[in-house]
SEZA-199639 format. One record per residue (C-alpha): residue in one letter; x, y, z. Coordinates in steps of 0.001 Angstrom, whole numbers, plus 524288, in hexadecimal, padded with zeros to 5 digits. Example, Ala and Ser with C-alpha at 12.3 -4.5 7.8 and 13.67 -1.06 7.14 Angstrom:
residues 2
A8300C7EE6C81E78S835667FBDC81BE4
This chain:
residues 426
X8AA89960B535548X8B29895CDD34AA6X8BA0C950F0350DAX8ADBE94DF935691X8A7C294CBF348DCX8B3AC94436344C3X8B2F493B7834F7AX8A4E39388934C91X8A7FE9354F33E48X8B24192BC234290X8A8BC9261034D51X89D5D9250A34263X8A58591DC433759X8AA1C913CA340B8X89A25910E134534X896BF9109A33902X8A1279072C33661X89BA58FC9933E97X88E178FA8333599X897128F9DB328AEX899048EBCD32C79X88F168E216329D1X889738DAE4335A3X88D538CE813305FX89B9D8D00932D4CX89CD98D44E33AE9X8A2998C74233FCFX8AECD8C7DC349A8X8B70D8BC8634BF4X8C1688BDE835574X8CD838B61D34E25X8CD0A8C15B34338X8D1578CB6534C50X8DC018C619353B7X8E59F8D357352F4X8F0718D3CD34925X8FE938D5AB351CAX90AFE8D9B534C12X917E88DFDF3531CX920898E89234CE6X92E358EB7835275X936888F7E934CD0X943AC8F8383512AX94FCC900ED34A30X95ECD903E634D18X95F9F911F834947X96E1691998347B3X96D0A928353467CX9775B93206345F1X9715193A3C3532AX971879364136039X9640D931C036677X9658393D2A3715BX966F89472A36679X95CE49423935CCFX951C1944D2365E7X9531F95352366CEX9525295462357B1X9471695B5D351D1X9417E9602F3424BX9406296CE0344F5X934A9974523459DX92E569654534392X9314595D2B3503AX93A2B957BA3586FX93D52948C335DC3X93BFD943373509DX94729939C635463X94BE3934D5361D6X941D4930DA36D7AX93D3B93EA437532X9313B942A937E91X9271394811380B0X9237794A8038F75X920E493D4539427X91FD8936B138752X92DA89318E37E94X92CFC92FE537221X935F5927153682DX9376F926D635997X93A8791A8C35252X9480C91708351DCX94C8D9214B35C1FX9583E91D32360AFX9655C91C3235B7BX966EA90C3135BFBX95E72902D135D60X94FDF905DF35FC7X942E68FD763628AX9389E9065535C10X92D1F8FF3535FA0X924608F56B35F4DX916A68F5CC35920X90E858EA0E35B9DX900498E9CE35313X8F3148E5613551DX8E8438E53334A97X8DB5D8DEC4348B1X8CDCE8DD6A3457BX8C4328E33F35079X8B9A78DE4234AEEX8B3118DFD433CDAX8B1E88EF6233D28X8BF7D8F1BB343A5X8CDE68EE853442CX8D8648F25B34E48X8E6568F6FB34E80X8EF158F7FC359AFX8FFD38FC2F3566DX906108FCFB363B0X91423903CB364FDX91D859000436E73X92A29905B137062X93430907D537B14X92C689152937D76X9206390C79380ECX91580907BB37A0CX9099E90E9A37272X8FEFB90CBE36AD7X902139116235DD0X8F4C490DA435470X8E8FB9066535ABAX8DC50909D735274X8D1749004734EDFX8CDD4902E433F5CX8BF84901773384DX8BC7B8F7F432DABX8AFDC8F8A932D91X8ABA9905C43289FX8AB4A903E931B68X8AAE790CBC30E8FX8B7EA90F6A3108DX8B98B9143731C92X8C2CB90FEC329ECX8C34591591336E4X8CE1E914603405CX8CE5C9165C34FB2X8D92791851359B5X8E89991A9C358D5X8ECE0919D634B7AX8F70592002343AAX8F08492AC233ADDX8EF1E928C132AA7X8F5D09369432946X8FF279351D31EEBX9058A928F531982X90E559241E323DDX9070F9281033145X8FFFC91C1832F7AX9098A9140432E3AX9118390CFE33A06X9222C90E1E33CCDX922C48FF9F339BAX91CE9902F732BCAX9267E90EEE3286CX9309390ED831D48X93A849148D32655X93D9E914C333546X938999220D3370BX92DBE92AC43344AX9308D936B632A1AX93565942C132E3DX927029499332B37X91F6393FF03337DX9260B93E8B33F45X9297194D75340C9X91ADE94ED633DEEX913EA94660344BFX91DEE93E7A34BCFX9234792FB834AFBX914E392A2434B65X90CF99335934375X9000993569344D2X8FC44928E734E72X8EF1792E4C35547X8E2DD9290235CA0X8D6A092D0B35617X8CD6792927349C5X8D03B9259433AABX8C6A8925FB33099X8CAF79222E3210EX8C37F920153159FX8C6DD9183B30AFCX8C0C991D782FFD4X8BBD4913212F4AFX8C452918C22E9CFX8CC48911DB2DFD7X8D930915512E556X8DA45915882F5E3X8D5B3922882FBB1X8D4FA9257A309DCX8D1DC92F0831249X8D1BE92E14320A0X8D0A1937D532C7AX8D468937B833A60X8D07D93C323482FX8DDC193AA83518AX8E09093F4D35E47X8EDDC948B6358DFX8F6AC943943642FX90183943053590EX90DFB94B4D36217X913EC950C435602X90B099586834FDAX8FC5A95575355C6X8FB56953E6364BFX8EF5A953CB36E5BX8F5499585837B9DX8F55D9642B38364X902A9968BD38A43X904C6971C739561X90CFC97C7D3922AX91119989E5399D8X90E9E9935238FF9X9120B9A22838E40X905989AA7E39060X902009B572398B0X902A89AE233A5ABX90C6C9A2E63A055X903AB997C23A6B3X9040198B1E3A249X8FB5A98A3B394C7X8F73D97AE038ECEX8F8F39790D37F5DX8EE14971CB37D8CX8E98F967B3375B5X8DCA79646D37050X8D5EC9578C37486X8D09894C6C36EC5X8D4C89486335F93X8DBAF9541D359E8X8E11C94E4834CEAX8DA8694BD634044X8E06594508333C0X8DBFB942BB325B2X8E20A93D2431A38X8DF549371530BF2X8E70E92C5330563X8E5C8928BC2F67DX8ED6491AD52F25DX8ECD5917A02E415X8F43590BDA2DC2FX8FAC790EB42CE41X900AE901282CA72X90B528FC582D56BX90AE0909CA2DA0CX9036B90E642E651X9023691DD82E8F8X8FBD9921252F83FX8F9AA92F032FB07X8F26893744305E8X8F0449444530C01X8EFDF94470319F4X8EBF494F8D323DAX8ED81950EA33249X8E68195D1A33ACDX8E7C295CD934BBBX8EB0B9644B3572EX8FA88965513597DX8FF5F964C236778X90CD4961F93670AX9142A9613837532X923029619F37685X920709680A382EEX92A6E960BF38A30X935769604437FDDX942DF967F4380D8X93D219720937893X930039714F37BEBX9228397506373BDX9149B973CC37072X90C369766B36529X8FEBE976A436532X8F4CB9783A359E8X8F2039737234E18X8F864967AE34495X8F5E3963D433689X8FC4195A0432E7DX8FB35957DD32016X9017894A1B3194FX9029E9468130A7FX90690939673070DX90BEC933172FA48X90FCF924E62F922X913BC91AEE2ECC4X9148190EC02ED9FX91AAF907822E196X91BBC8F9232E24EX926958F3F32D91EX922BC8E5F42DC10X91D538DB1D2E65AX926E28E0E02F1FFX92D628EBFF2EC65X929DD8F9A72EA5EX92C79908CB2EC19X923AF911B42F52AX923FF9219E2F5DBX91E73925B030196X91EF19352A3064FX917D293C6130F20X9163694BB131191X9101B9508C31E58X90F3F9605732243X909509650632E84X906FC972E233633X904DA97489341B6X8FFC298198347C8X8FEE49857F354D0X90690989893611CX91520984D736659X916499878337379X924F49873A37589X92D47987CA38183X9341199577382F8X93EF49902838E3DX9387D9968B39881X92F1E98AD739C03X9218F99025395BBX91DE198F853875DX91B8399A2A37BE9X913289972F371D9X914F599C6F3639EX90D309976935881X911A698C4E34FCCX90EC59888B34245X9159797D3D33C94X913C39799332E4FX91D8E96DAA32A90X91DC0962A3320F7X926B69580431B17X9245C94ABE31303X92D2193EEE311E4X92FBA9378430699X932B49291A30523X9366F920062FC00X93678910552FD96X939EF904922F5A4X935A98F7492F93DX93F1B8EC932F360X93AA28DF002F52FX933DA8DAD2302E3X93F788DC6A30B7BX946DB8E98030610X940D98F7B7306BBX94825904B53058BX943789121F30737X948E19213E30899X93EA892AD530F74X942D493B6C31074X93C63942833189DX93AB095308319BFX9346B95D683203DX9322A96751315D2X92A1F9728531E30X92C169781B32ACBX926789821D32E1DX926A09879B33B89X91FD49951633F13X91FED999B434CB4X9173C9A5B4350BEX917DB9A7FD34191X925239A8A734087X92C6999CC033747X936299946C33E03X941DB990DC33536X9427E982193342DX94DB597AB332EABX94CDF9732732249X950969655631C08X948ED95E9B32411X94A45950AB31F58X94DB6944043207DX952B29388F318E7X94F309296731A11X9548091D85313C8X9528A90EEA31820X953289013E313BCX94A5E8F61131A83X94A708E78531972X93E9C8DFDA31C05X940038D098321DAX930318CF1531E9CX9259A8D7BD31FDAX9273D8D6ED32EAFX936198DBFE33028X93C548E76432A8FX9498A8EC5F32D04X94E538FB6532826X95ABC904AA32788X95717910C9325C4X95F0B91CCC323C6X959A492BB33260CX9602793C0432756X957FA9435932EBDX95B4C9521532BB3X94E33956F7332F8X953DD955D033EB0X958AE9623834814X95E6E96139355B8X95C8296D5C35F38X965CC9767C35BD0X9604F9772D34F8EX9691896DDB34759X96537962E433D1EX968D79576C341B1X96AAB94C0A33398X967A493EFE33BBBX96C05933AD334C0X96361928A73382EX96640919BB33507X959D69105C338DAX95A1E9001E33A96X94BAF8FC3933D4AX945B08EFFA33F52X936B68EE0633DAAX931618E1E0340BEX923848DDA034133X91CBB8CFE0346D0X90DAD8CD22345E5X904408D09033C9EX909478DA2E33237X8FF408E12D32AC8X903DC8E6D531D43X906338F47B31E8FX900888FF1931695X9047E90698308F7
């Protein structure tokens, strides 16, 4: 009843939507909407200090595992960003966007890759609604937090922090399902939005049901199951405010769903089923010192807990099942200065500061000094062409005997963009 209550409230605001518009500015004239097309290509040479077949068996323990190196999942292979030691093509993201017609607009971002090619965002967006208020359709990437929103191309650094990919993995929270934000007509910007997504999200959400043999009375083969339809829900508020040359941006952020997490088919295999949350708190300043130069604090802190049942393989081909509750958290912090149009420099550390792993009610000992440290330097030919050395030590790291593993990581990437080139966001 509930999502069925939600789902009409989406369905409602967007009818509604259509008689905000008077009849005569409802003109449509074809050469306004011809689609905006850029290409962006994101290439890097990347020289770290363990061997490619190594790296991929690394894990945070207690967190997750695959965080670096390409590794599978049944059928399906999956690649971070500069995974290779040498050269790498990351991707290429080509972009649509356009007018629909006087109530709508349209985004497509497609991904390709040497994995294959997906559809990473394709929503259409309201702007017709009025009194504040905008409402979003499709495949998007969710408004949880500060950076989820925001695209690899856009990044400071080559990578994701620490928190967010061992969270929620190397795309975040990208979803199919409905948006709705208010804007609310304050003095200072204040927004509040909520969402309806599927929870498909593999690292800490998940929608499908595996077969398992399971111990029980008769050992027959039991399914974890999943629940259908849309499973995750999101809310967040953001507060903006200007003091001089000085912007502050803030939010809250909160993320409920059903967890199905399948590593069925790994070398250690699991699954966990039940229940996720997510909580995010976001701080950034933005001081401009002039025209192109200026200094920008950005940190985020995310915590989750997840609660429910790990069925784990015993060796003997069926599963046991003890009850798992997970409470974890971690924040990174970044710092970077803007020279003149061309130079930028930044430093970024990363920790997890909580991890907490309890097991039929009995705490599993995690190891500590969980962190990570990022320097880099980019140069920028226009606003179309960056270039960026980036340094990191990653001490989160553990391979499967147990021992930390300090991976020295040295990053040459190459982001360059043809096309339209919208400005991108604070």
């Amino acid at each position: 009843m509930k999502k069925i209550l939600l789902s009409s409230a989406l369905c409602t605001a967007l009818v509604y939507g259509l008689d905000v518009l008077p009849a005569e500015k409802r003109t449509f004239d074809q050469s306004k909407f011809i689609p905006d097309i850029s290409l962006i290509m994101d290439a890097s040479y990347v020289d770290r200090n363990v061997k490619d077949a190594d790296v991929k068996h690394l894990a945070v323990p207690g967190v997750v595992h695959g965080l670096l190196g390409s590794h599978s999942h049944g059928d399906d292979n999956h690649a971070t960003y500069n995974v290779d030691n040498g050269f790498n093509l990351n991707y290429a993201e080509l972009v649509l966007s356009s007018s629909v017609d006087p109530f709508f607009t349209m985004d497509g971002i497609f991904h390709f890759s040497e994995n294959g090619v997906e559809i990473e965002e394709l929503f259409f967006t309201s702007n017709a609604l009025g009194y504040g208020t905008k409402v979003k359709g499709g495949k998007f990437n969710s408004n949880f937090g500060y950076l989820n929103e925001q695209h690899h191309h856009t990044w400071d650094f080559a990578d994701m922090p620490l928190v967010y990919e061992s969270f929620l993995g190397m795309h975040g929270i990208n979803e199919t399902g409905a948006q709705i934000q208010w804007t609310a007509p304050t003095p200072f910007y204040l927004m509040a939005g909520f969402e309806i997504l599927q929870g498909e999200n593999e690292q800490m959400f998940g929608n499908q049901s595996v077969d398992l043999t399971v111990i029980n009375p008769l050992a027959i083969p039991q399914t974890a199951e999943a629940s259908d339809g849309a499973g995750l829900y999101v809310g967040y508020i953001k507060a903006s405010h200007d003091i001089g040359d000085t912007t502050i941006l803030g939010g809250i952020s909160y993320a409920q769903g059903d967890s199905m997490i399948d590593h069925s088919v790994d070398e250690e295999p699991t699954v966990f089923s039940g229940d996720a949350k997510l909580y995010g708190a976001d701080l950034v300043i933005l001081h401009a010192l002039d025209s192109y130069s200026s200094i920008k604090w950005q940190s985020e802190f995310l915590a989750r807990e997840l609660d429910g049942i790990e069925y784990a393989n015993n060796s003997l081909g069926v599963f046991i099942s003890p009850t798992m509750l997970k409470k974890q958290s971690g924040l990174y912090s970044q710092l970077i200065y803007t020279h003149d149009k061309n130079w930028r420099m930044g430093v970024r550390y990363d920790t997890i500061l909580q991890n907490d792993v309890i097991e039929n009610g009995v705490t599993i000992e995690q190891p500590d000094g969980l962190d990570k440290y990022t320097a880099m330097v980019e140069y920028h030919t226009s606003e179309f062409a960056r270039f960026r050395l980036q340094y990191s030590r990653n001490n989160a790291m553990f391979d499967e005997d147990g021992e930390r593993k300090k991976i020295d990581t040295i990053i040459l990437q190459a982001n360059i963009s043809i096309g339209a080139h919208a400005a991108h966001s604070f």
